[in-house]
C-alpha positions, -999 to 999 in steps of 0.1 A, spaced: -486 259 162 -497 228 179 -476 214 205 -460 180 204 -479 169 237 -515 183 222 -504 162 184 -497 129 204 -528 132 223 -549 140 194 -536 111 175 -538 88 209 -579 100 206 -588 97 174 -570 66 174 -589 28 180 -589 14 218 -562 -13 225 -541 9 199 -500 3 207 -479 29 208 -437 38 209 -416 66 212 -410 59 176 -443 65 163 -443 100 172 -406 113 164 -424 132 136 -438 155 163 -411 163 183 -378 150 197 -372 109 214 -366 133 246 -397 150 248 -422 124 232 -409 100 262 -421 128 285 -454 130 271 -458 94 267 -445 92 300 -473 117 316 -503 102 296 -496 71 319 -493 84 348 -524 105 342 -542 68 331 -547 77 296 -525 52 286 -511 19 301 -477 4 297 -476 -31 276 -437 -31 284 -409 -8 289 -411 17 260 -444 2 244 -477 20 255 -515 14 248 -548 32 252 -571 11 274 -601 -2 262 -627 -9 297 -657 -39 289 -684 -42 316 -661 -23 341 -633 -44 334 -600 -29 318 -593 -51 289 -555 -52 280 -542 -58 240 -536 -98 233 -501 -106 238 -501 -116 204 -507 -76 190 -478 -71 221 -458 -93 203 -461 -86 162 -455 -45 179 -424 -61 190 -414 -74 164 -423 -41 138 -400 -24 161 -368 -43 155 -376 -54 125 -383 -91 131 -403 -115 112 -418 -136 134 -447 -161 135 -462 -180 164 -446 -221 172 -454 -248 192 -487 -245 212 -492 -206 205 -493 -218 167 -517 -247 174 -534 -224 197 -542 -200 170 -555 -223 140 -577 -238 168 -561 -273 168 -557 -268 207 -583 -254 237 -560 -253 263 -554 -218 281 -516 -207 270 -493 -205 294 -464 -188 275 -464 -173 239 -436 -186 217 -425 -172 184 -400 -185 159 -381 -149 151 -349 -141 125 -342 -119 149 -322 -129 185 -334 -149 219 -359 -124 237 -382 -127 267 -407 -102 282 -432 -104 310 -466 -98 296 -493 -96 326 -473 -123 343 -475 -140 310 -441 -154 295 -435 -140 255 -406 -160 246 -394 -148 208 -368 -181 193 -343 -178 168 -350 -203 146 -344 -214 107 -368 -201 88 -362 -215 54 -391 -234 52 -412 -202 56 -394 -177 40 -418 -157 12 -447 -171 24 -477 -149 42 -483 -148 76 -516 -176 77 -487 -200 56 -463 -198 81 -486 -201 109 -498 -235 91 -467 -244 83 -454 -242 123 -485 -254 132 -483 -288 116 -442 -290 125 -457 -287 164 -482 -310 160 -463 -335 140 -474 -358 110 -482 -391 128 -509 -365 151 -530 -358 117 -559 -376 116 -597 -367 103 -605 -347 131 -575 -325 127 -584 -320 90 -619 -309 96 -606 -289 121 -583 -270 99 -611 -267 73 -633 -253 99 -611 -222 110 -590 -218 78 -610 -201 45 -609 -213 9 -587 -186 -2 -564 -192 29 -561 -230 18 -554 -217 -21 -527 -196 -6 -510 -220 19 -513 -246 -14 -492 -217 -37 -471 -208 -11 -461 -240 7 -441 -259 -19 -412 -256 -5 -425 -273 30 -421 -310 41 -441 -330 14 -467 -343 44 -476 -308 51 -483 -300 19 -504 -332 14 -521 -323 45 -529 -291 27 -542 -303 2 -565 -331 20 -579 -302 40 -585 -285 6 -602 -315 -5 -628 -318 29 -637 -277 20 -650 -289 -14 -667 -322 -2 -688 -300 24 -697 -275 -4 -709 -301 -25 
């Protein structure tokens, strides 16, 4: 019979570069107690690195330089483990549709869950209570669209931001934010919509 250390490395192998790992993900080969120990080892040996207290990763080296996971994979790992839904607000929202270029300083997510900050690399990971009725039942790219317009606010969306947004965000993506969003502020949606409308001018 294999032994819980030999199952967690074999699975830590065969699994992708950059993969996250918990103490939780393993429970099925042995006890919390001994998993940590293994866990525990494989970073000390350098197999693995530590993203934050309890959450692990295989590193992933580029050109001779160790590449860590985004803090955004750090953060949705997070969030699996307590359960949260979260999506990315403010700048980290207008960040990811590509409505901003500046470097992030500090990742903020709105979160059902409670007020948490971690240290990421020396980068801030702030997760923010916040109401989420407006996004409730809607997928991930919705929500991100939805937060993303909130931050950058309705008298800020001009012709640039539209071809912007139809730039980065697929035609299925803008069907789905269009289905999902009705229950947004009415200038979102119409902002939806007009980027829907600059997609099927370039295709014709």
């Amino acid at each position: 019979m294999n032994s819980t250390a030999s199952l967690i490395e074999e699975a830590i192998n065969e699994a992708p570069e950059l993969s996250l790992w918990h103490i939780s993900d393993f429970l099925g080969y042995g006890k919390a107690s001994n998993v940590k120990v293994v866990l525990s080892r494989l970073a000390e040996e350098g197999k693995l690195r530590r993203a934050i207290d309890g959450v692990y990763y295989r590193p992933k080296t580029v050109l001779g330089i160790e590449v860590p996971p985004s803090v955004h994979e750090i953060a949705r790992k997070i969030a699996s483990l307590h359960r949260w839904s979260i999506v990315p607000s403010g700048e980290t929202a207008l960040n990811a549709l590509g409505l901003s270029t500046q470097v992030i300083a500090e990742y903020v997510y709105s979160s059902d869950g409670p007020y948490r900050d971690y240290l990421i690399d020396g980068i801030p990971l702030h997760f923010r209570h916040k109401s989420t009725r407006f996004i409730k039942g809607m997928s991930h790219k919705t929500a991100l669209f939805v937060e993303a317009m909130k931050a950058l606010g309705r008298e800020n969306v001009d012709d640039a931001t539209i071809k912007a947004l139809a730039k980065s965000l697929g035609e299925d993506e803008i069907n789905q934010i269009l289905n999902e969003a009705t229950s947004a502020p009415e200038w979102i949606y119409d902002t939806a919509m007009r980027v829907q409308e600059e997609k099927q001018w370039k295709r014709s």
